[in-house]
DRENTI-903981 format. One record per atom (N, C-alpha, C, CB): residue number from 1; x, y, z. Coordinates in steps of 0.001 Angstrom, whole numbers, plus 500000, padded with zeros to 6 digits. Glycine has a CB too. Layout:
BEGIN
{rec NUM {X Y Z}},
...
REM end
This chain:
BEGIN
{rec 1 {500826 498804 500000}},
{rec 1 {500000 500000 500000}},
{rec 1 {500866 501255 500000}},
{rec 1 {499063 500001 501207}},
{rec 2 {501980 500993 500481}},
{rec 2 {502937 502479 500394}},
{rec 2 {502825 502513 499560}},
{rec 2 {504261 502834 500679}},
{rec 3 {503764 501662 498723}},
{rec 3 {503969 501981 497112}},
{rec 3 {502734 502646 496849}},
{rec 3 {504178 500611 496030}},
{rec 4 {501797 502909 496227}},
{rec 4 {500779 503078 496016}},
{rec 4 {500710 504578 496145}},
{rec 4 {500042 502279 496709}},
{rec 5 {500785 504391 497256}},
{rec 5 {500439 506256 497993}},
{rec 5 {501835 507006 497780}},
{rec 5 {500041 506353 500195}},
{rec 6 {502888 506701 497717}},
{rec 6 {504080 507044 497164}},
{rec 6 {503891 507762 495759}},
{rec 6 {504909 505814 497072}},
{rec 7 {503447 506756 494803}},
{rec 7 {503132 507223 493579}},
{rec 7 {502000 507917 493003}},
{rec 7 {503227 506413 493014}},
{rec 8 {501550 508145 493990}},
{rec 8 {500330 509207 493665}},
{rec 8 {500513 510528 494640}},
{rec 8 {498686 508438 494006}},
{rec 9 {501309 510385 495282}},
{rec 9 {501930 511934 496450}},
{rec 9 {502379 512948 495627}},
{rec 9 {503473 511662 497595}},
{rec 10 {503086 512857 494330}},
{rec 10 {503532 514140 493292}},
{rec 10 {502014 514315 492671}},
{rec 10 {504963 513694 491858}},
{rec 11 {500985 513748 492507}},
{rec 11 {500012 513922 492082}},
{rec 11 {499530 514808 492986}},
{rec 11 {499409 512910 491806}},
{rec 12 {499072 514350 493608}},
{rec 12 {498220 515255 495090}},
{rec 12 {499016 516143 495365}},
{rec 12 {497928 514466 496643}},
{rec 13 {500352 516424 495673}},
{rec 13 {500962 517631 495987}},
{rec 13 {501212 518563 494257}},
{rec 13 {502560 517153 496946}},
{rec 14 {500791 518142 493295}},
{rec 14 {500839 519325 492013}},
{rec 14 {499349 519494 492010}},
{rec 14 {501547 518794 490254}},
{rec 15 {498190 519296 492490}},
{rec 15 {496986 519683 492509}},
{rec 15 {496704 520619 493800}},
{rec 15 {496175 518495 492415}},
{rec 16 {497497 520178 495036}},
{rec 16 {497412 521018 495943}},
{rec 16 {498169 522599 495757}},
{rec 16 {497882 520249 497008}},
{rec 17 {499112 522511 495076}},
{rec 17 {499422 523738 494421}},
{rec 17 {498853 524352 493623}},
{rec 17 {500242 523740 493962}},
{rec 18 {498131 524217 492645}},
{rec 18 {497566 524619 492265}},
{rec 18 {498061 524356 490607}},
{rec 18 {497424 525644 492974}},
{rec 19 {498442 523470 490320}},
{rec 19 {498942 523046 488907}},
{rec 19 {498279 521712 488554}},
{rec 19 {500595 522877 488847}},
{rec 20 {497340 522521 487841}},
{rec 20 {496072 521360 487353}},
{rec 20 {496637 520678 486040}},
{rec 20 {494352 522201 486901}},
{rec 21 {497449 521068 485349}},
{rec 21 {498109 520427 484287}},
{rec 21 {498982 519651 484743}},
{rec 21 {498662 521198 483410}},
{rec 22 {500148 520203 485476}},
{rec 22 {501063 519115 485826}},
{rec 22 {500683 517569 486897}},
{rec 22 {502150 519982 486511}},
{rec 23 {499241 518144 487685}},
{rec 23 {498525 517095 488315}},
{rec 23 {498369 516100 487752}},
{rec 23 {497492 517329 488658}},
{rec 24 {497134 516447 486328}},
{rec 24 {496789 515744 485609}},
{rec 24 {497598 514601 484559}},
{rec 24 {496204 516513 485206}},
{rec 25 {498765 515355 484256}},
{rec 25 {499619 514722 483464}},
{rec 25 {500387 513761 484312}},
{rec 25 {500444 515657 482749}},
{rec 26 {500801 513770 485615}},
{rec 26 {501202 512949 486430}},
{rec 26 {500234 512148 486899}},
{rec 26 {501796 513484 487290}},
{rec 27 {499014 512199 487091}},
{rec 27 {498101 511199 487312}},
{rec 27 {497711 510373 486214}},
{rec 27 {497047 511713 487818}},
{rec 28 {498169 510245 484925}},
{rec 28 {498275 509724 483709}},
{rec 28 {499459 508726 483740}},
{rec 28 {498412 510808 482704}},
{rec 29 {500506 509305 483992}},
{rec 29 {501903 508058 484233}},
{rec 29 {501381 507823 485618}},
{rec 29 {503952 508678 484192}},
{rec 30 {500353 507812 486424}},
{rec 30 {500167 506843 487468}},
{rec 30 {499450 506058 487294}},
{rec 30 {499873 507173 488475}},
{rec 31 {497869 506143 486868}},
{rec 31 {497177 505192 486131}},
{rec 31 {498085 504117 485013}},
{rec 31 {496135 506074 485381}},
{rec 32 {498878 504593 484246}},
{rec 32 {499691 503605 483495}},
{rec 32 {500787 502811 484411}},
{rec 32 {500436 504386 482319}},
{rec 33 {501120 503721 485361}},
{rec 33 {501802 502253 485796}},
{rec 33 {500870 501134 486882}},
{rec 33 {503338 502692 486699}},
{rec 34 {500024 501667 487431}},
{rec 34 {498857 501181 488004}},
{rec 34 {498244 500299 487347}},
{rec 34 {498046 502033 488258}},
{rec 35 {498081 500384 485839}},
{rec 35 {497327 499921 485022}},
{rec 35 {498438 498680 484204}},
{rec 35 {496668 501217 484155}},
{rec 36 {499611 499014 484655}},
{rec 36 {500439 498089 484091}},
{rec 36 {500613 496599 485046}},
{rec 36 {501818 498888 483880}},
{rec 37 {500743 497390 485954}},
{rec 37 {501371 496140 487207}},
{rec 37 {500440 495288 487756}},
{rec 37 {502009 496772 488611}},
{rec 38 {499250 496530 488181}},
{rec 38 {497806 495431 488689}},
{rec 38 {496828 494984 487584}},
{rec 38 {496675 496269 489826}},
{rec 39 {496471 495838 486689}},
{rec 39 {495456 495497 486116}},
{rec 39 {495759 494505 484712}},
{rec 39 {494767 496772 485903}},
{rec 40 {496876 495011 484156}},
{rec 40 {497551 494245 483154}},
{rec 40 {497443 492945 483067}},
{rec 40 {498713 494416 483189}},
{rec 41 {497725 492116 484268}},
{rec 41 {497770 490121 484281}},
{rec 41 {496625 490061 484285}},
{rec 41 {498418 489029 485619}},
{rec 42 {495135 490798 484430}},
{rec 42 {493770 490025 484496}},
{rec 42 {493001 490514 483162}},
{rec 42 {492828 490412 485991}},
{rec 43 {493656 491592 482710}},
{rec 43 {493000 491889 481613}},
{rec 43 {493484 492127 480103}},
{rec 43 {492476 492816 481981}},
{rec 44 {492558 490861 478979}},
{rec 44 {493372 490029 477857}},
{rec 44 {493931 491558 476646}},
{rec 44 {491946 488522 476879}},
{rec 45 {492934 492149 476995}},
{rec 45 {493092 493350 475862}},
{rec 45 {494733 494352 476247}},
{rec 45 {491364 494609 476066}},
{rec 46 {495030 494430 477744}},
{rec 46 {496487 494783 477465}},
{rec 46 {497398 494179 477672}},
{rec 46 {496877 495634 477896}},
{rec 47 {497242 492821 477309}},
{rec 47 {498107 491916 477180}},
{rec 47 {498860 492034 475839}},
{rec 47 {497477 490719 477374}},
{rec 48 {497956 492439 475381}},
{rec 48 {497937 492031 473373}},
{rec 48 {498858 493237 472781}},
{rec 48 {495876 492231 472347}},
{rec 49 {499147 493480 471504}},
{rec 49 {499650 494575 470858}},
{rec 49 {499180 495620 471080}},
{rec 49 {499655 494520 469766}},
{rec 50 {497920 495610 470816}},
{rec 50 {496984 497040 470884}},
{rec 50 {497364 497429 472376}},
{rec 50 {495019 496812 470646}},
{rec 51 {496760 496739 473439}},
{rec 51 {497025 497158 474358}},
{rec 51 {498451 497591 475036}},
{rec 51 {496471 496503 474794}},
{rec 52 {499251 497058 474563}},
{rec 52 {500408 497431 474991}},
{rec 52 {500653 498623 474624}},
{rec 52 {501311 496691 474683}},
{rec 53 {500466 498912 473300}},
{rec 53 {500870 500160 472417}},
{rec 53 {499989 501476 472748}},
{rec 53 {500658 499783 470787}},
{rec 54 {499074 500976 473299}},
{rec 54 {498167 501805 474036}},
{rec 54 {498602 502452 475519}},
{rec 54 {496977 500954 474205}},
{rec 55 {499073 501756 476540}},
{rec 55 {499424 502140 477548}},
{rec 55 {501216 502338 476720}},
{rec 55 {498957 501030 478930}},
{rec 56 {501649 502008 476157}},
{rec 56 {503418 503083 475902}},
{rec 56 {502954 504190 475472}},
{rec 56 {504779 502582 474559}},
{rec 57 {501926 504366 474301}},
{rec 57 {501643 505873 473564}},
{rec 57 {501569 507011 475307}},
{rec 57 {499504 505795 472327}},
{rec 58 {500183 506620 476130}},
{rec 58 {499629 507287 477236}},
{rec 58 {500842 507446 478265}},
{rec 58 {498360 506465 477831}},
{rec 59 {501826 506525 478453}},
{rec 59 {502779 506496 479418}},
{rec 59 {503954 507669 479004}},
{rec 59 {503337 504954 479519}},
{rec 60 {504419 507139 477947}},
{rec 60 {505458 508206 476920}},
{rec 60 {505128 509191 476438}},
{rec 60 {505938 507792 475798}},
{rec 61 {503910 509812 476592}},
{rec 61 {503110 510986 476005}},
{rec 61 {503261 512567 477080}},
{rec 61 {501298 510350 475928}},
{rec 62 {503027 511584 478317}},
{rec 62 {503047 512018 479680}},
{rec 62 {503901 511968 479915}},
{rec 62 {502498 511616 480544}},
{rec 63 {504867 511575 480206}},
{rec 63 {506137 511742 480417}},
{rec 63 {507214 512573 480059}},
{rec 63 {506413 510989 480221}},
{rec 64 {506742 512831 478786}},
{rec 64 {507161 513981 477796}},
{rec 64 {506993 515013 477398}},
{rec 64 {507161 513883 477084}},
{rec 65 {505719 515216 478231}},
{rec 65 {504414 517116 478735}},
{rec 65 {505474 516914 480186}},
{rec 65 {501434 516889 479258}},
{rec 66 {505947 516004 480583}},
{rec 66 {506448 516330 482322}},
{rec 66 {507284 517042 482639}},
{rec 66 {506942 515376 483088}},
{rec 67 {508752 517321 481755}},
{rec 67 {509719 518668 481746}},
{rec 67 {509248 519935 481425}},
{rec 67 {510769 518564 480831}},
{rec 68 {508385 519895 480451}},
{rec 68 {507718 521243 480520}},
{rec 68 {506758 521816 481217}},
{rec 68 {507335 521466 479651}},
{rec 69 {505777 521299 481538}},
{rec 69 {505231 521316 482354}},
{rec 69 {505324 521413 483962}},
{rec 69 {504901 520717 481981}},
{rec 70 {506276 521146 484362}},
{rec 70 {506849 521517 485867}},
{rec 70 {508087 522298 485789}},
{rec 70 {507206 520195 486771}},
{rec 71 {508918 522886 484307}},
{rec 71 {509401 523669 484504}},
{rec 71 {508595 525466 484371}},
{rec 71 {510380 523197 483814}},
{rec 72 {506942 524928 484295}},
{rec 72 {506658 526400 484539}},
{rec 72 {505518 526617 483173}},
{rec 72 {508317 527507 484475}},
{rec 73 {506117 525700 482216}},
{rec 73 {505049 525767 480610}},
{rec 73 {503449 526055 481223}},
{rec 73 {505015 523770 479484}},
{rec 74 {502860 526518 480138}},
{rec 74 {501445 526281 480543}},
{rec 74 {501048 524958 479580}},
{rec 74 {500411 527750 480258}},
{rec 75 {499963 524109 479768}},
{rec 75 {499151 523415 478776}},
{rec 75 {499077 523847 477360}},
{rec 75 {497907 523414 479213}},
{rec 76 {499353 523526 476380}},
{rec 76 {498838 524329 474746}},
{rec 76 {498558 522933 474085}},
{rec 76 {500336 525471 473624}},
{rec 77 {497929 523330 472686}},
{rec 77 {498114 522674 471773}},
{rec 77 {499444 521734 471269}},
{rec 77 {497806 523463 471120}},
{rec 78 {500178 523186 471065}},
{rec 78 {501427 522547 471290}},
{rec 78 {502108 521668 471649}},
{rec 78 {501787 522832 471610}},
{rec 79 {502340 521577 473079}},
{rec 79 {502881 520734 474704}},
{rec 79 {501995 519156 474477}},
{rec 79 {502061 521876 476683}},
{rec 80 {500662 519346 474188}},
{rec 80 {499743 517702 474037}},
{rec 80 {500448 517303 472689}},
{rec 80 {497583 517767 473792}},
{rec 81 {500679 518533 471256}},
{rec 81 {500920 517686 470024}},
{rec 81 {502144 517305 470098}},
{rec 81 {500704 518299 468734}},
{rec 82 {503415 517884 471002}},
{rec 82 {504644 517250 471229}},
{rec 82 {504310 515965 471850}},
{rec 82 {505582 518074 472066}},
{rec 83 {503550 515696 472989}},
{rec 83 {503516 514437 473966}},
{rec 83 {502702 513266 473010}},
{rec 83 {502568 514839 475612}},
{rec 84 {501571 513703 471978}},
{rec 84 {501306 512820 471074}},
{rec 84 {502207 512251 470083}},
{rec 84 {500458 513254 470545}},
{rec 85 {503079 512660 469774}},
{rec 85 {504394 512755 468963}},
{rec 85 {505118 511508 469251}},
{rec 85 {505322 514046 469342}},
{rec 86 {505358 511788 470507}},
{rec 86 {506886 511446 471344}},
{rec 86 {506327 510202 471877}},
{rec 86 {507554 512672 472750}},
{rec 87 {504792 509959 472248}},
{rec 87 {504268 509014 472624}},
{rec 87 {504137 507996 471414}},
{rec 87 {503152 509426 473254}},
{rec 88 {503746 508560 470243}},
{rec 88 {503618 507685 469269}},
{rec 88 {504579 506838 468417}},
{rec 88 {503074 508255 468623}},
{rec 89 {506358 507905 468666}},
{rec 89 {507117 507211 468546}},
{rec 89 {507629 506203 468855}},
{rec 89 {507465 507534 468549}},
{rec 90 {507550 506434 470650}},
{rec 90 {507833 505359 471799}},
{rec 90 {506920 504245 471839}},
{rec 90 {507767 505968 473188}},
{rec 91 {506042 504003 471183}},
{rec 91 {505066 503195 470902}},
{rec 91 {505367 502209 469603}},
{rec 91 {503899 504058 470742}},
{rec 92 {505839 502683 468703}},
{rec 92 {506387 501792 467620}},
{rec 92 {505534 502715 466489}},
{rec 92 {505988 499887 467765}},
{rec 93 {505645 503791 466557}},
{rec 93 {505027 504357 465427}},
{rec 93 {503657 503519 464492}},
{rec 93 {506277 504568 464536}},
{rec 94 {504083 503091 463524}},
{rec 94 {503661 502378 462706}},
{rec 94 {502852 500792 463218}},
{rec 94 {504827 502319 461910}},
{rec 95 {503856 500470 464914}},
{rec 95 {502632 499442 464756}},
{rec 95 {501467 499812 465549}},
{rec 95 {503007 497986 465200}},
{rec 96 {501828 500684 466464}},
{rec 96 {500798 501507 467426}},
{rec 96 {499847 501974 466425}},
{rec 96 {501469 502856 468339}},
{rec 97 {499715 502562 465324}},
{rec 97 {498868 502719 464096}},
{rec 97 {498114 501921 463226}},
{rec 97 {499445 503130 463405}},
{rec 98 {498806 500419 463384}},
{rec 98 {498811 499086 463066}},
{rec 98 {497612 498855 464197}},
{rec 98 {500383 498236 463206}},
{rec 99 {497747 498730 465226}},
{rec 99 {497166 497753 466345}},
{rec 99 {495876 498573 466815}},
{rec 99 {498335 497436 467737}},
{rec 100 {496268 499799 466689}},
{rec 100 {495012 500482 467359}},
{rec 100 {494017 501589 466314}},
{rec 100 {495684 501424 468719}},
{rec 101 {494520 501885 465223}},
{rec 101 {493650 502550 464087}},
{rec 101 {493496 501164 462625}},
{rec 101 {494724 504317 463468}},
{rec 102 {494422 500549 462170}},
{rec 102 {493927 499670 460917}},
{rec 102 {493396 498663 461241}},
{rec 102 {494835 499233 460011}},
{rec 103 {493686 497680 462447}},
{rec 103 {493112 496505 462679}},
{rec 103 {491407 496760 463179}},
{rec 103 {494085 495762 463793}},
{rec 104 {491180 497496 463636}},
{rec 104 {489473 497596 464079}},
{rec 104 {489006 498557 462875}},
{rec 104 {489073 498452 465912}},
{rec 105 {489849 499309 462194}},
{rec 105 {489243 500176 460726}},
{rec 105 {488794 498841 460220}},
{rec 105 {490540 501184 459467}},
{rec 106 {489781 497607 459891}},
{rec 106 {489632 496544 458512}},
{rec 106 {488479 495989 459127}},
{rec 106 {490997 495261 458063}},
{rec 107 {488409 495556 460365}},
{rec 107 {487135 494621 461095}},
{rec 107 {485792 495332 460677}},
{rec 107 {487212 494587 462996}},
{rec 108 {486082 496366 460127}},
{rec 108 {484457 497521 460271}},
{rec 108 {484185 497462 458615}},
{rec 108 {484791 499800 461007}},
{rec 109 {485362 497286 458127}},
{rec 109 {485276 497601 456567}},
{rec 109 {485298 496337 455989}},
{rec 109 {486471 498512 455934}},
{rec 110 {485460 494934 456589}},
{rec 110 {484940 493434 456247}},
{rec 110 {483682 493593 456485}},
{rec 110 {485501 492174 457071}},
{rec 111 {482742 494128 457414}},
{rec 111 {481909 493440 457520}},
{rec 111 {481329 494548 457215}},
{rec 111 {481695 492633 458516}},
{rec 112 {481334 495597 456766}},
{rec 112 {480008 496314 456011}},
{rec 112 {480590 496927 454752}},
{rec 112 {479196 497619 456979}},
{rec 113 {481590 496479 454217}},
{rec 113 {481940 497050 452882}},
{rec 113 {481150 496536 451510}},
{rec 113 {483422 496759 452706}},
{rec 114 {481155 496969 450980}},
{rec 114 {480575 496184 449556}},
{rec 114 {481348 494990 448875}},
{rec 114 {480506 497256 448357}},
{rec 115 {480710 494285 448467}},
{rec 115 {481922 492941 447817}},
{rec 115 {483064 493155 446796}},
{rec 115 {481113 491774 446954}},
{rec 116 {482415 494562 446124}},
{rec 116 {483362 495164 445060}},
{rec 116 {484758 495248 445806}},
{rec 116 {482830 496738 444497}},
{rec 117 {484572 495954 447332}},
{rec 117 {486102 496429 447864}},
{rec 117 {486903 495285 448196}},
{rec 117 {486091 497365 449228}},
{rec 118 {486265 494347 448036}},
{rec 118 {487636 492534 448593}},
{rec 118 {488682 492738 448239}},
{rec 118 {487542 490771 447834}},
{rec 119 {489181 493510 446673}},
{rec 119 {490737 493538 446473}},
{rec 119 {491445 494673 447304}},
{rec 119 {491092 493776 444893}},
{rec 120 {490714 495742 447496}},
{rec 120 {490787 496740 448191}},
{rec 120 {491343 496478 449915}},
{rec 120 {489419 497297 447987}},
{rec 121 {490566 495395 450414}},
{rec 121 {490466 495147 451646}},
{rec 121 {491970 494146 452037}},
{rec 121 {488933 494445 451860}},
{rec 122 {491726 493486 450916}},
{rec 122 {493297 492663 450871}},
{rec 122 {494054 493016 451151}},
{rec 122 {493906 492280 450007}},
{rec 123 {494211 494543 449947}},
{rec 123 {495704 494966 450200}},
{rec 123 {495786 495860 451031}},
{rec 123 {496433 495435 449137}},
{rec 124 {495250 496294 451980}},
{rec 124 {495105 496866 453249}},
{rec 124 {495850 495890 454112}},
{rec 124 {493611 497095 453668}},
{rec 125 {495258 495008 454219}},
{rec 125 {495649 493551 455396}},
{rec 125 {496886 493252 454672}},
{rec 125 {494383 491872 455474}},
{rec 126 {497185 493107 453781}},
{rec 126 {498464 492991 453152}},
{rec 126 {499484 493970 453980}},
{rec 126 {498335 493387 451547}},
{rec 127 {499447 495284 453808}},
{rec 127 {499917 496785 453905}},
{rec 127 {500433 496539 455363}},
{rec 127 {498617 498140 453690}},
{rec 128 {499034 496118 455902}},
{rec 128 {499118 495896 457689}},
{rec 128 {499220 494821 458390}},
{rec 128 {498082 496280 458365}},
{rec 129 {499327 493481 457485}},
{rec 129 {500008 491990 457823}},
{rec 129 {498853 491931 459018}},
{rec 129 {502045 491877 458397}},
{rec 130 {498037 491812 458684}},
{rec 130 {496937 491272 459766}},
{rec 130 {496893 489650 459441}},
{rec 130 {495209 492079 459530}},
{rec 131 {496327 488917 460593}},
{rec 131 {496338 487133 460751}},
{rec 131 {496726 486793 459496}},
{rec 131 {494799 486261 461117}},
{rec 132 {495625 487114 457979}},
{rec 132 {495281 486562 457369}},
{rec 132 {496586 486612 456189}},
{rec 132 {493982 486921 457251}},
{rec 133 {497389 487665 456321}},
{rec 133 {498482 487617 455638}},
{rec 133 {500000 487116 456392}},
{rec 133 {498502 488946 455118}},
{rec 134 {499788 487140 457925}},
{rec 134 {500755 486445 458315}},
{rec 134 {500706 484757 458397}},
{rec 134 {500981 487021 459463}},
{rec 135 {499169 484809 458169}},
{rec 135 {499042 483011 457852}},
{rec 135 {499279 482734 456529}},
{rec 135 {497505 482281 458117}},
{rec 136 {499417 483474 455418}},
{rec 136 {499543 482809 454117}},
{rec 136 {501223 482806 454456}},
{rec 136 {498839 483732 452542}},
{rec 137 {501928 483840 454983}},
{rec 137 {503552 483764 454705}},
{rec 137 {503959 482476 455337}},
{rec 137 {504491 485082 455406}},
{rec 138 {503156 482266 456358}},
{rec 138 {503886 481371 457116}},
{rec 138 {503532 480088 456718}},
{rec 138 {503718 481545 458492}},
{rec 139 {502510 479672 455248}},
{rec 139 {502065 478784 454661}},
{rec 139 {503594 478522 453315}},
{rec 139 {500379 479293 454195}},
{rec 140 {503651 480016 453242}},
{rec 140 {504948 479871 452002}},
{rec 140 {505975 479362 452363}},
{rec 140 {505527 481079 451399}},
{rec 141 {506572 479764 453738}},
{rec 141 {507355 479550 454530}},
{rec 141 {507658 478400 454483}},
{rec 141 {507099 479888 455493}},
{rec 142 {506953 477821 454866}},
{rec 142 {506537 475974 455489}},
{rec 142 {506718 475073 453810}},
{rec 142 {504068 475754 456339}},
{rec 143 {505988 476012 452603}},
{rec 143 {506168 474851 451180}},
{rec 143 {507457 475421 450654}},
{rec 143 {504745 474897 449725}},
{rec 144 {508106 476254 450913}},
{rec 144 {509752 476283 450796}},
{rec 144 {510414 475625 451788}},
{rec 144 {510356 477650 450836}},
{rec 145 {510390 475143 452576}},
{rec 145 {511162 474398 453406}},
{rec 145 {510904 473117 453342}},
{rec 145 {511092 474764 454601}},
{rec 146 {509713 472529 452903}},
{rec 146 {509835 471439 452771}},
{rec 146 {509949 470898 451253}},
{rec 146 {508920 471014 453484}},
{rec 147 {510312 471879 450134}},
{rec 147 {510454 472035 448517}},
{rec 147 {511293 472847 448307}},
{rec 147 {509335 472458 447721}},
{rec 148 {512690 472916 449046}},
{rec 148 {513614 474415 448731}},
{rec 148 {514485 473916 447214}},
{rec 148 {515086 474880 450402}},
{rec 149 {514303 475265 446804}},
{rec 149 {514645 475342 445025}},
{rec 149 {516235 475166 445186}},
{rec 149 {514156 477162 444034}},
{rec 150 {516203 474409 443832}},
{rec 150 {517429 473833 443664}},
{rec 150 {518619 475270 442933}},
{rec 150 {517095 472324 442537}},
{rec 151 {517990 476368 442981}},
{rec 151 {518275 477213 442569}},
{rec 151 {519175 477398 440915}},
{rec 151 {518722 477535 443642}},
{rec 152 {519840 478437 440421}},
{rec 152 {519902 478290 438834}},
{rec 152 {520755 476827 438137}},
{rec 152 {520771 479761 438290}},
{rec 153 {521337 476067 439260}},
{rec 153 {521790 474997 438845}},
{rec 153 {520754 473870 438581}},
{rec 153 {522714 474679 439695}},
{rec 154 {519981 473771 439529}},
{rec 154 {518470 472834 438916}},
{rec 154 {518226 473476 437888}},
{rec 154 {516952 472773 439822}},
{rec 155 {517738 474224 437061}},
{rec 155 {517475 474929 436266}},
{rec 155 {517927 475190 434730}},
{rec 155 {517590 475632 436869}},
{rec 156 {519187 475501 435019}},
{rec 156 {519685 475518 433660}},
{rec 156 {521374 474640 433570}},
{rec 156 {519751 477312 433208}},
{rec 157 {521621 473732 434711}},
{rec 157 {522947 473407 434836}},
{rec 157 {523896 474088 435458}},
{rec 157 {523355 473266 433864}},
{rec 158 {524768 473431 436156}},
{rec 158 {525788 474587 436290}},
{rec 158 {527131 474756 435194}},
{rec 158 {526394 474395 437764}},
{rec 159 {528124 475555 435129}},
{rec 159 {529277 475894 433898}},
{rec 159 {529858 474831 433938}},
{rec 159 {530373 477106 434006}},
{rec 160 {529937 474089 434741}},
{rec 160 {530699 472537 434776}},
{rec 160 {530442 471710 433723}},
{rec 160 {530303 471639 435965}},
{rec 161 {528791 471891 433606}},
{rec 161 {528587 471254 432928}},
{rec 161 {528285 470869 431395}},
{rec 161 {528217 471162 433439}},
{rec 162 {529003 472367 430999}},
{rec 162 {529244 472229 429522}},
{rec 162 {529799 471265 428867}},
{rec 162 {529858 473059 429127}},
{rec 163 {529730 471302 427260}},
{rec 163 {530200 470361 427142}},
{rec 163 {531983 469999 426447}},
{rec 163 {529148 469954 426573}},
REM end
């Protein structure tokens, strides 16, 4: 229980001052680590990619409004579009974009798209290696290894074997 109250004491003492930004932004890297340590082993969704990439974006976002912000900054546009930034990097850019905007976009756009968009939808899941394209590689995978090419010597001979 210390622990606990430990890590929420810079919280409560930047609200008791009167710094509702720097409160808030520190009660954000407390919920994430709160949300990492206890809640994390019982619950399947931040176990997974998404979820992970979800609590690094929120953890690293905050963390990164935290120098400016307690050296005196006010809140802006700005200060959140740096911490969205810096969070999204620390997140894996591209798969944090992957896990938490294309994979539930494609789930919405399978099941109410028109049949015309199937090639469309492919190469999306292609783009973003969702199940269905990491199960075909790993189908290729598997009939090259058990059929690996004899490469240009099966093929056309090798110089040896002129005549």
């Amino acid at each position: 229980m210390g622990d606990f109250l430990e890590l929420l004491a810079p919280v409560f003492d930047a609200f008791k001052g009167g710094d509702y930004a720097l409160g808030t932004v520190l009660g954000i890297v407390a919920l994430v680590a709160l949300a990492t340590r206890y809640v994390k082993p019982h619950v399947k969704f931040l176990q997974g990619d998404a979820g992970t990439s979800l609590l690094v974006l929120l953890g690293s976002g905050a963390i990164a409004m935290l120098s400016p912000l307690a050296g005196g900054a006010a809140m802006s546009f700005g200060l959140l579009w740096m911490g969205v930034k810096t969070g999204a990097l620390a997140a894996g850019g591209f798969k944090m974009a992957k896990e938490l905007i294309a994979k539930p976009l494609l789930k919405l756009l399978k099941r109410f798209a028109p049949k015309w968009s199937k090639p469309l939808i492919m190469l999306l899941e292609w783009v973003f290696g969702t199940k269905a394209t990491v199960k075909a590689e790993k189908a290729g995978t598997e009939a090259v290894a058990a059929k690996p090419s004899t490469g240009a010597a099966g093929v056309v001979g090798s110089p040896n074997d002129l005549p």
